[in-house]
Rosetta silent file (secondary structure, phi, psi, omega in degrees, C-alpha in Angstrom):
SEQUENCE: XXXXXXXXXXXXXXXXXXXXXXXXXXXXXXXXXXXXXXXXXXXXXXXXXXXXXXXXXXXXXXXXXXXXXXXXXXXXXXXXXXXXXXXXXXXXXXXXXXXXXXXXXXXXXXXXXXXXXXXXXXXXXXXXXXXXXXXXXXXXXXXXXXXXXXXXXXXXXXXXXXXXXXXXXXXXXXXXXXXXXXXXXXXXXXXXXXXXXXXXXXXXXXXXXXXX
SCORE:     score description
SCORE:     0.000 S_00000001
   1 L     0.000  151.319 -155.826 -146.478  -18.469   32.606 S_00000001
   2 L   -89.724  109.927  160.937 -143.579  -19.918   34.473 S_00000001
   3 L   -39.147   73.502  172.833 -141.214  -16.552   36.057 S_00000001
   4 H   -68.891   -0.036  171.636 -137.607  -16.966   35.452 S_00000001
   5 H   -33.858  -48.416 -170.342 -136.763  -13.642   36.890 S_00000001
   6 H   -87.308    5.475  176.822 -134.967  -15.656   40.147 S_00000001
   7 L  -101.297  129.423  179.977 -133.225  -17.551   37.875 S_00000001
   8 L   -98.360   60.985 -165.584 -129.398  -17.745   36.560 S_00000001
   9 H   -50.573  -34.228 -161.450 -129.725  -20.553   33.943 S_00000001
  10 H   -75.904    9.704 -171.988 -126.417  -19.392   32.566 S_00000001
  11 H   -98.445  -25.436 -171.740 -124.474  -20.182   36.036 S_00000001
  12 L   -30.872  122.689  158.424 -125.728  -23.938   35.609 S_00000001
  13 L   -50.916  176.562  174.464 -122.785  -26.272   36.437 S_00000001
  14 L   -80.230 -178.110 -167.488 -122.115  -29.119   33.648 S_00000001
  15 H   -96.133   25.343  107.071 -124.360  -31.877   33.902 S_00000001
  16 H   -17.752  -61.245 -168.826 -122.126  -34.358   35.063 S_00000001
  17 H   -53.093  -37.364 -170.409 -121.268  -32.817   38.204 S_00000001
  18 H   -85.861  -53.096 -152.449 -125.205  -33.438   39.155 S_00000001
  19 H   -69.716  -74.089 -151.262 -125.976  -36.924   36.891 S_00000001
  20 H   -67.108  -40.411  149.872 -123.046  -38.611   38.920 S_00000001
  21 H   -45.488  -56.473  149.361 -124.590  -37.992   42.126 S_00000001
  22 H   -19.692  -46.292  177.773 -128.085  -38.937   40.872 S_00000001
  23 H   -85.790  -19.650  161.350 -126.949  -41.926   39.821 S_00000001
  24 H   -57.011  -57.843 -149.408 -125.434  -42.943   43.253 S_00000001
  25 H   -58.297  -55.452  148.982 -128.334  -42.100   44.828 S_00000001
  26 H    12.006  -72.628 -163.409 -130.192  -44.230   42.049 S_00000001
  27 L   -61.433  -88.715  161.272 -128.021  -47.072   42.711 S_00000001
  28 H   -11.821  -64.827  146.319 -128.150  -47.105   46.455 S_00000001
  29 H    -0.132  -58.427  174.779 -131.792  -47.110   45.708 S_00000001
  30 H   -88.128  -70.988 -176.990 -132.037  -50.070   44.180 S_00000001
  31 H   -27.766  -88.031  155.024 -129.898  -51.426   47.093 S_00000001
  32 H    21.870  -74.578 -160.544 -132.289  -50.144   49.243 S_00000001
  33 H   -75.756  -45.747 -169.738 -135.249  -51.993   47.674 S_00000001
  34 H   -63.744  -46.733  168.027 -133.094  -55.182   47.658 S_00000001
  35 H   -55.809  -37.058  176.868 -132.577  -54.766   51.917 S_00000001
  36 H   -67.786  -14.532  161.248 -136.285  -54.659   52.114 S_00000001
  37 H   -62.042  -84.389  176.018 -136.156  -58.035   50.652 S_00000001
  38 H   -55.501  -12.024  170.283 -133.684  -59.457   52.349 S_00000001
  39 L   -88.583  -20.869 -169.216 -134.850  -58.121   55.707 S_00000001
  40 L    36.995 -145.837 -141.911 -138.490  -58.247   55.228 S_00000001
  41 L   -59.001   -7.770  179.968 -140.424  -57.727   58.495 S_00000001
  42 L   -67.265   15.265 -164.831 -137.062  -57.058   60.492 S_00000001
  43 L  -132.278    6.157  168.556 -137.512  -53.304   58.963 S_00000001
  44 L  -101.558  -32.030  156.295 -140.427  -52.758   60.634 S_00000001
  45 L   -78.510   74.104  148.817 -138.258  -52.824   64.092 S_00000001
  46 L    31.976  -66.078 -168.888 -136.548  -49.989   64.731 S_00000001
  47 L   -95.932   -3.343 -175.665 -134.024  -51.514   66.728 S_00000001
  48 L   -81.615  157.143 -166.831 -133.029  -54.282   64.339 S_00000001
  49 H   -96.377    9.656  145.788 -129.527  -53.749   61.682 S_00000001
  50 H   -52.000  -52.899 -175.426 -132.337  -54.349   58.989 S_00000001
  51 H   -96.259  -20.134  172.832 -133.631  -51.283   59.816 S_00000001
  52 H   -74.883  -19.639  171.597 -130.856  -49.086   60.619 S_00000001
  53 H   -73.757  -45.231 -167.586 -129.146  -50.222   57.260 S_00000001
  54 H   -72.129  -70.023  170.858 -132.194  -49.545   55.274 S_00000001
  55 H   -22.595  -81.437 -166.122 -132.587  -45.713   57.187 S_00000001
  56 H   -61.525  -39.108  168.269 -129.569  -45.029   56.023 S_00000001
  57 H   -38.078  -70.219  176.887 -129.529  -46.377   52.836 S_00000001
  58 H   -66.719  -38.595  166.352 -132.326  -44.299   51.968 S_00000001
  59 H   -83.668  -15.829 -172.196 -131.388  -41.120   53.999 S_00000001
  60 H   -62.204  -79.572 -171.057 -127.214  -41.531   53.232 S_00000001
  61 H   -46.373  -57.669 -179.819 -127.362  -43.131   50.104 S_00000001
  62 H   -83.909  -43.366 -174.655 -130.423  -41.957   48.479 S_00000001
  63 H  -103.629  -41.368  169.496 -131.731  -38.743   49.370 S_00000001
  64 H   -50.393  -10.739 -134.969 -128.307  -37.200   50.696 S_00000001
  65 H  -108.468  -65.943 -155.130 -126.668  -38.213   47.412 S_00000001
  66 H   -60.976  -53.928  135.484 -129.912  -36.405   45.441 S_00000001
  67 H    22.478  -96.845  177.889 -129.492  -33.612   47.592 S_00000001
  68 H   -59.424  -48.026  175.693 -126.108  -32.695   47.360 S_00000001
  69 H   -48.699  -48.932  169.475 -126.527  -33.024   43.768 S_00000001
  70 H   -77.648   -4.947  161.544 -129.847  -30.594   43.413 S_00000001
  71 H   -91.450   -0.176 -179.010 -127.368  -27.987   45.811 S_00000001
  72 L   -75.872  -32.625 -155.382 -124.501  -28.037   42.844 S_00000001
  73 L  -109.444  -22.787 -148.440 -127.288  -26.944   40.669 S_00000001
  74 L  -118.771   -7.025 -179.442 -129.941  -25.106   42.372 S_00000001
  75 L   -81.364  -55.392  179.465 -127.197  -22.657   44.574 S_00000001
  76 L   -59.561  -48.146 -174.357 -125.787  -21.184   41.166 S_00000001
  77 L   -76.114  -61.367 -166.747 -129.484  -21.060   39.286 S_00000001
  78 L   -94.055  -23.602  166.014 -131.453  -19.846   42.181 S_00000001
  79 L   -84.349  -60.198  159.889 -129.169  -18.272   44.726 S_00000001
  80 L   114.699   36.106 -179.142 -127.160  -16.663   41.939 S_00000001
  81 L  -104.354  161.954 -129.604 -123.936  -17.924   43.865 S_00000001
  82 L  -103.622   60.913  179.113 -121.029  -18.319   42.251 S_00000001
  83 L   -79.446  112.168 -171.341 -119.145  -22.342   42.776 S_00000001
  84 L   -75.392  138.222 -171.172 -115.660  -22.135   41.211 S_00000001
  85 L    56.684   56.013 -168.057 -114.448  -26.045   39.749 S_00000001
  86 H   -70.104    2.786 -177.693 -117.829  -27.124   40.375 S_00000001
  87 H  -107.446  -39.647  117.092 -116.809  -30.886   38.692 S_00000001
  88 H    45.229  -96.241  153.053 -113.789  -30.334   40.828 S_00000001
  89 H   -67.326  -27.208  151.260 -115.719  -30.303   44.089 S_00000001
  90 H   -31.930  -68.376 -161.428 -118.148  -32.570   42.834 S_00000001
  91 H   -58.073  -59.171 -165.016 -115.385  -35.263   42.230 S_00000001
  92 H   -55.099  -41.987  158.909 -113.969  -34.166   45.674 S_00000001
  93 H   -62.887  -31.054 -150.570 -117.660  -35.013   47.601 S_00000001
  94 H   -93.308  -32.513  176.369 -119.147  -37.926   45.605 S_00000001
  95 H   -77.854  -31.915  170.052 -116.000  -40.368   46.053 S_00000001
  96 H   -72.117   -6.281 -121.322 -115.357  -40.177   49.698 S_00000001
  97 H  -136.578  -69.981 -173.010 -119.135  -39.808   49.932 S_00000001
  98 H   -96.496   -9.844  153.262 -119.953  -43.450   48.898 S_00000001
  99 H   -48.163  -48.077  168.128 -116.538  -45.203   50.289 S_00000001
 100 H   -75.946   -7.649  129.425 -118.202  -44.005   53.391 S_00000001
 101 H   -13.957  -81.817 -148.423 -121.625  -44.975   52.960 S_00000001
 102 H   -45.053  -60.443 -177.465 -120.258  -48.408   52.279 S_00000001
 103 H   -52.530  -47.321  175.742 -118.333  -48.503   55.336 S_00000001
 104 H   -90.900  -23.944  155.125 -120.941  -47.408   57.875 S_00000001
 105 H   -69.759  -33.298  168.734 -123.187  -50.063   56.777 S_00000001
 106 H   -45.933  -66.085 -157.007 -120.422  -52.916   56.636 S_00000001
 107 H   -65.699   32.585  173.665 -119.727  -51.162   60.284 S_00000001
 108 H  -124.658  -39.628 -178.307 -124.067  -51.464   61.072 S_00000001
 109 H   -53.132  -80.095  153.940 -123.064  -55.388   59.985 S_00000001
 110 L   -53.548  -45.560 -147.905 -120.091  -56.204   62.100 S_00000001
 111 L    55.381   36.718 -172.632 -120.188  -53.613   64.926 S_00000001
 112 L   -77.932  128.464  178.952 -116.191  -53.499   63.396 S_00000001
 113 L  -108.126   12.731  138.999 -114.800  -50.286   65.245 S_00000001
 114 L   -90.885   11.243  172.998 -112.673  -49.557   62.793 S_00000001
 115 L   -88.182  -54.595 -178.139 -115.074  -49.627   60.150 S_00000001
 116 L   -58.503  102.661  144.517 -117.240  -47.040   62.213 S_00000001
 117 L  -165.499  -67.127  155.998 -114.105  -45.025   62.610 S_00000001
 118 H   -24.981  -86.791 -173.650 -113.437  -45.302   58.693 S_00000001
 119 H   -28.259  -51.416 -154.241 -117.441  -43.998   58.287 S_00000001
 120 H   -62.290  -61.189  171.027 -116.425  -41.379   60.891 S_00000001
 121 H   -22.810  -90.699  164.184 -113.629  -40.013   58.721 S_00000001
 122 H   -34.506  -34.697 -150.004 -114.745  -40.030   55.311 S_00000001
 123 H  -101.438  -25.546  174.027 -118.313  -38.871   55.753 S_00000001
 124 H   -62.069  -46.503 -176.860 -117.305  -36.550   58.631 S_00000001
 125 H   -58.812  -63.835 -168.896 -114.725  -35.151   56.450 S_00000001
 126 H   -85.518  -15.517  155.307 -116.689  -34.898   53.077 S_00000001
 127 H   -88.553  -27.354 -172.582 -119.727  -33.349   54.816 S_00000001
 128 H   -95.290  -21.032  108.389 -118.478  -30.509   56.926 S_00000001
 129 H    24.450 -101.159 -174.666 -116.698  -30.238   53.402 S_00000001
 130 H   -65.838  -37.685  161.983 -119.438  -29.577   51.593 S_00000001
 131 H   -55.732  -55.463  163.082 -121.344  -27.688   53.908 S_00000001
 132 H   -35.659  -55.803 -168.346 -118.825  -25.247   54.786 S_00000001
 133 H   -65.382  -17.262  174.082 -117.967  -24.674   51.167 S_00000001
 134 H   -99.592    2.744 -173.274 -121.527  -23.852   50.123 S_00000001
 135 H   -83.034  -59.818  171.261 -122.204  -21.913   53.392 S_00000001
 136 H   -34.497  -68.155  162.197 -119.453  -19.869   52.663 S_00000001
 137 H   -41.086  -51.144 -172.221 -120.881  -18.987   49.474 S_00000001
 138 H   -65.992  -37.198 -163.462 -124.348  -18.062   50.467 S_00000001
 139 H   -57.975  -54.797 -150.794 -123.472  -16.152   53.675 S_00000001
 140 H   -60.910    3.713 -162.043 -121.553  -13.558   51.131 S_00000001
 141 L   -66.184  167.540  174.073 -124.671  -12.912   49.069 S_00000001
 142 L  -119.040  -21.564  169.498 -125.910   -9.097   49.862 S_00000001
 143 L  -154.444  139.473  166.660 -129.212   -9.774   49.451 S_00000001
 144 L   -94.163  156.866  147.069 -131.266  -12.932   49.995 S_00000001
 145 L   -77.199  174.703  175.090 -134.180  -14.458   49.051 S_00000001
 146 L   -53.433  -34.864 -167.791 -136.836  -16.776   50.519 S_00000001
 147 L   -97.079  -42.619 -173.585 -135.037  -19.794   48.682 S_00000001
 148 H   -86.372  -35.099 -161.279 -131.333  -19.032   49.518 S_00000001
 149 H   -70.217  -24.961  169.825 -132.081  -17.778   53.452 S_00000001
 150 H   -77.763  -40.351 -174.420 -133.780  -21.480   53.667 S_00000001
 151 H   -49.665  -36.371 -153.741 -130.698  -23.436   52.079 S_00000001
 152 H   -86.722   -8.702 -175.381 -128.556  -21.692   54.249 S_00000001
 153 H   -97.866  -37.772 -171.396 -130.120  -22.593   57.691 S_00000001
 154 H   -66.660  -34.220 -166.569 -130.890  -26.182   55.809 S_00000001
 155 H   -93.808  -31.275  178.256 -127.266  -26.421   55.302 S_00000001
 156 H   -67.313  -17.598  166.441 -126.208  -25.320   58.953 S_00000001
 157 H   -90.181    8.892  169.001 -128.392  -28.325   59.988 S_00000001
 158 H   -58.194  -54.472  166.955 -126.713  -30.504   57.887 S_00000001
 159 H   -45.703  -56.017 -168.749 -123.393  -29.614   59.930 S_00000001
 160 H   -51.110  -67.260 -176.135 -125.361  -30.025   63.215 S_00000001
 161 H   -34.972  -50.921 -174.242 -126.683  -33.568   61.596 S_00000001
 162 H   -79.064   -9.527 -170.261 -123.251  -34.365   60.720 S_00000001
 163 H  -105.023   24.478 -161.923 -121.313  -33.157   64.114 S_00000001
 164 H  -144.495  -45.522 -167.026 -124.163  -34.745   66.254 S_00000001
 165 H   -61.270  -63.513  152.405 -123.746  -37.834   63.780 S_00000001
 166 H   -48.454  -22.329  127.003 -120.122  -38.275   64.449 S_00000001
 167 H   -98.428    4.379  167.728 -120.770  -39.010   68.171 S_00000001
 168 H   -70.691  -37.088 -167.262 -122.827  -41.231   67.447 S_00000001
 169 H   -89.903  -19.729 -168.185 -120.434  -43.323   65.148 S_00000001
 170 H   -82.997  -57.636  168.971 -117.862  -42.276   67.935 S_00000001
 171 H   -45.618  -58.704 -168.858 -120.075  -44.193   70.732 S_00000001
 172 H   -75.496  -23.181  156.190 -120.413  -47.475   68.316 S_00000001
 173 L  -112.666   45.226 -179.563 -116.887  -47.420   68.013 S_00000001
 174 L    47.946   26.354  167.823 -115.706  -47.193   71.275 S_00000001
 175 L   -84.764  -52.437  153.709 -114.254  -43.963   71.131 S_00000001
 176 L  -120.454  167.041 -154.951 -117.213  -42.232   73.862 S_00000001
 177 L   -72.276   12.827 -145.339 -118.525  -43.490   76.492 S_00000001
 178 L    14.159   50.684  179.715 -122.470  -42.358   75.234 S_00000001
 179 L   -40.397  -60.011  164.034 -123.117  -41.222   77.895 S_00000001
 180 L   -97.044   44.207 -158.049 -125.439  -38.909   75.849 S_00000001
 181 H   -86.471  -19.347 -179.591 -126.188  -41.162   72.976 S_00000001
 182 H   -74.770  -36.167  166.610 -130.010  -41.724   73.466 S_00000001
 183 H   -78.573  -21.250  156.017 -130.141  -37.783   73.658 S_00000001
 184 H   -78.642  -36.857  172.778 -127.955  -36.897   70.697 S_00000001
 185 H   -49.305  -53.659  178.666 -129.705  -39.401   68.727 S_00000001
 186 H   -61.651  -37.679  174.123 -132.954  -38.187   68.700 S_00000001
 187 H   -47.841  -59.523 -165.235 -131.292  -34.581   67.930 S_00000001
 188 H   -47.158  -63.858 -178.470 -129.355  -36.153   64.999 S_00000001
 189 H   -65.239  -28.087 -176.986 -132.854  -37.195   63.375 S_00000001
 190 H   -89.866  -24.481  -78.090 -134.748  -34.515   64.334 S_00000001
 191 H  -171.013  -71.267 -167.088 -131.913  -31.720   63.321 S_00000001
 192 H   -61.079  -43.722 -161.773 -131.880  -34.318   59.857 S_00000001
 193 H   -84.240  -37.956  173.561 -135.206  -34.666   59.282 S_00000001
 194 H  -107.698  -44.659 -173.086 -137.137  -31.145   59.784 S_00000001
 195 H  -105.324   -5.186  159.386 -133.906  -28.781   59.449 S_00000001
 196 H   -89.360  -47.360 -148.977 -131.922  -30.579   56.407 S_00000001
 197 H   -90.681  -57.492  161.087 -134.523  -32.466   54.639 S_00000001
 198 H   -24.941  -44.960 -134.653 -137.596  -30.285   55.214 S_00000001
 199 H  -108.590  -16.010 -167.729 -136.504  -27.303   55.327 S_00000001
 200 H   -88.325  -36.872 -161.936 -134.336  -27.706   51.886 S_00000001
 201 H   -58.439  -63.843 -179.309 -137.442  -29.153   50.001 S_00000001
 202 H   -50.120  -54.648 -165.947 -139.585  -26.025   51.054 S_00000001
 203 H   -65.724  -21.963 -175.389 -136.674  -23.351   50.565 S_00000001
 204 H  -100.334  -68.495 -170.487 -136.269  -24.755   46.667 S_00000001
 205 H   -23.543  -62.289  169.036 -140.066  -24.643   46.410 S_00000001
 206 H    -0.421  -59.960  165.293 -140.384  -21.533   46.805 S_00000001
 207 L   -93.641  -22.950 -178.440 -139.029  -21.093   43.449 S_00000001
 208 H   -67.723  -22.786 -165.533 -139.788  -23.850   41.708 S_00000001
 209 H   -57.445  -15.516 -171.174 -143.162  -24.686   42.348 S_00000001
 210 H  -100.946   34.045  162.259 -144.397  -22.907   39.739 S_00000001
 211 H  -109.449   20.418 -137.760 -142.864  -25.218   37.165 S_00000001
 212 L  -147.007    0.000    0.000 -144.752  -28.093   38.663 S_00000001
């Protein structure tokens, strides 16, 4: 039998606040699928804006989107922490969230360095946002679990990802010189890839798995 003991069902935000991120990242999805068309084999090169559109697409668009969405719901159920105006904060992440998507791929198109500047803004802005605000939350907990002590390191590399991310976008739009940009990059991916995206999947396994 499945253990709900770790669970707060009754903390669940409404389902909106989760469905309308899902359904970006849905959409962006499809987009997604559609770049692999139009780029075909240019997405197998690395270095090509085929593939750097599509990378994002799928981690911005798609998996950050799902993400953010399965932390509205899964901090309150499984953490037992407490987000006050969770459609609110929702509202306040998901629209600046995809203007700024949008923006850093036009700006992957053009090399426009006021698009990347735009990107920088929003997504800088609406991530250090969101992290902070659920960071906040967790740190106050008095006692953690296996599942909240991973979100919460999963969420400080989200900050790293996004502060590492923002020279990057800084570099492309002629704000620094990138001096370090081949060495912040790979941090930015590795920092994204093993401490947000890894590291979040495993910390909500923990509880979940045994609904699976």
């Amino acid at each position: 039998m499945f253990n709900q003991s770790g669970l707060s069902l009754d903390q669940a935000p409404p389902i909106e606040v989760v469905f309308r991120l899902f359904l970006i990242g849905s959409v962006f999805g499809i987009f997604a699928g559609i770049s692999m068309l139009y780029w075909q084999d240019d997405i197998l090169n690395p270095a090509t804006t085929g593939a750097i559109i599509l990378t994002h697409l799928l981690t911005l668009g798609v998996m950050l989107s799902f993400m953010l969405g399965a932390l509205f719901q899964m901090l309150p159920v499984i953490a037992g922490v407490t987000l006050t105006s969770p459609t609110k904060k929702s509202n306040l992440v998901t629209y600046p969230l995809i203007i700024g998507i949008i923006s850093l791929l036009l700006a992957f198109v053009t090399s426009s360095s006021w698009l990347f500047g735009l990107a920088s803004i929003l997504l800088g802005v609406v991530l250090i946002y969101a992290s902070m605000m659920m960071l906040s939350q967790l740190i106050k907990l008095p006692n953690h679990s296996a599942s909240s002590r991973g979100m919460l390191v999963a969420l400080l590399s989200l900050l790293i990802v996004t502060l590492l991310a923002l020279y990057l976008t800084g570099t492309l739009g002629g704000i620094f010189d990138g001096t370090y940009y081949t060495e912040v990059k790979k941090a930015h991916y590795s920092f994204g890839l093993f401490g947000w995206i890894s590291l979040l999947i495993i910390s909500i396994s923990f509880q979940t798995i045994e609904m699976f």
